[in-house]
C-alpha positions as a Python dict, from the first residue, in 0.01 Angstrom:
ca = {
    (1, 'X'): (0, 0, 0),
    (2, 'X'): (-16, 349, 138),
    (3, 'X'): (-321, 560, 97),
    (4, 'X'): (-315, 847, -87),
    (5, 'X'): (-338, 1144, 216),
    (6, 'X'): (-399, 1469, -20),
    (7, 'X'): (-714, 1358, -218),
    (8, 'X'): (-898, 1157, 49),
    (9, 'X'): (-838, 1496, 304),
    (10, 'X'): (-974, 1723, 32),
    (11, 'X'): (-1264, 1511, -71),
    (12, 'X'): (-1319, 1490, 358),
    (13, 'X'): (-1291, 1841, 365),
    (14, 'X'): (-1516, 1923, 59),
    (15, 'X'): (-1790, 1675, 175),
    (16, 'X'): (-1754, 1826, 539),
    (17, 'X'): (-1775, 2229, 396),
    (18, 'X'): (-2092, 2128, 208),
    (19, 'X'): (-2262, 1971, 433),
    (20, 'X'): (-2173, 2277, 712),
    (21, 'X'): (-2328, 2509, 461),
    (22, 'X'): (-2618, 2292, 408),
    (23, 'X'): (-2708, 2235, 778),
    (24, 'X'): (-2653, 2593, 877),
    (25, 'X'): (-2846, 2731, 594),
    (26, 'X'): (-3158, 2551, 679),
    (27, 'X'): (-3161, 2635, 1033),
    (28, 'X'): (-3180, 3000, 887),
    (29, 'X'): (-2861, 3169, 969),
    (30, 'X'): (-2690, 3423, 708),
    (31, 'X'): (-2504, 3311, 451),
    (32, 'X'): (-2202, 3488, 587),
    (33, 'X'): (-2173, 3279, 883),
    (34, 'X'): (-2291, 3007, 700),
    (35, 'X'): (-1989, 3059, 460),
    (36, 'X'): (-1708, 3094, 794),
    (37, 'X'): (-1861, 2762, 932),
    (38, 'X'): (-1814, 2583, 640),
    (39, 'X'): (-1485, 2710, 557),
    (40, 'X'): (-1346, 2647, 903),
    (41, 'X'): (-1551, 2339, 938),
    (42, 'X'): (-1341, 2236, 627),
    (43, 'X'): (-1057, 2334, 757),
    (44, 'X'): (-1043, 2158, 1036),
    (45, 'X'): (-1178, 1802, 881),
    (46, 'X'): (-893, 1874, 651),
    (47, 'X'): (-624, 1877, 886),
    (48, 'X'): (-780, 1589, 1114),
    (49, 'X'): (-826, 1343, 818),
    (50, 'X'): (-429, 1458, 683),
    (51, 'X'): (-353, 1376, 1000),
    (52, 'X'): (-519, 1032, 1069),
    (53, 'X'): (-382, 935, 771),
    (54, 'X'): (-73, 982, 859),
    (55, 'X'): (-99, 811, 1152),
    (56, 'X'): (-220, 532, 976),
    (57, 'X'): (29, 533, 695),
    (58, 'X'): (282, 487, 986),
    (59, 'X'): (139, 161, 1128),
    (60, 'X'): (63, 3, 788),
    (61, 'X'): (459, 88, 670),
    (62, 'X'): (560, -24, 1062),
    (63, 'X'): (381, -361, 960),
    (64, 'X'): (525, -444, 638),
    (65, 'X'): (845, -376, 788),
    (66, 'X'): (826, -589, 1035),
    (67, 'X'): (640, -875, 841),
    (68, 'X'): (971, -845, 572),
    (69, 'X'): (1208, -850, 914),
    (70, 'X'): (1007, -1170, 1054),
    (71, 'X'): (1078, -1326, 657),
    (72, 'X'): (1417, -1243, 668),
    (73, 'X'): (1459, -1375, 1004),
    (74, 'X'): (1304, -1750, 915),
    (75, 'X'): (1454, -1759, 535),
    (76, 'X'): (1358, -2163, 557),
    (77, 'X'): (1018, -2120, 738),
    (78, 'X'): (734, -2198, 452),
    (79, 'X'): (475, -2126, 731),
    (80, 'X'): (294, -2484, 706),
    (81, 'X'): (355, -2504, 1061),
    (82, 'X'): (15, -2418, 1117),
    (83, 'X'): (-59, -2736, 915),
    (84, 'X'): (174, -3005, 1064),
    (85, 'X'): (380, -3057, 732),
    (86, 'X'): (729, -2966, 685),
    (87, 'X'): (726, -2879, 304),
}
């Protein structure tokens, strides 16, 4: 199953704009710059994590293609090979 890229790189980039705005605003800089960080900060975790997922969207449809390629290859193989029985 594919994971769902849009609402796990917002929530990343949500959590990620809070907690810049958090961390900047207790080590006493203005809440203007506080605000930039956190909006680029978000920005930035929001394209990374869009982007990982991706990437990992890729390998997980790459695998079940193959695995349904290796099944179509051995139509007779029950995979109790492992077990020594030929059911």
């Amino acid at each position: 199953m594919l994971l769902p890229i849009r609402s796990i790189a917002v929530s990343t980039g949500v959590l990620c704009f809070f907690a810049i705005g958090i961390i900047g605003s207790l080590g006493g800089l203005s809440p203007h710059i506080c605000c930039k960080r956190a909006v680029l900060g978000a920005a930035v975790a929001y394209i990374v994590a869009r982007t990982a997922l991706r990437v990992v969207n890729a390998i997980l449809t790459q695998a079940v293609i193959a695995s349904q390629i290796r099944k179509m290859e051995n139509p007779g193989d029950s995979g109790n090979r492992r077990y020594g029985t030929d059911n």
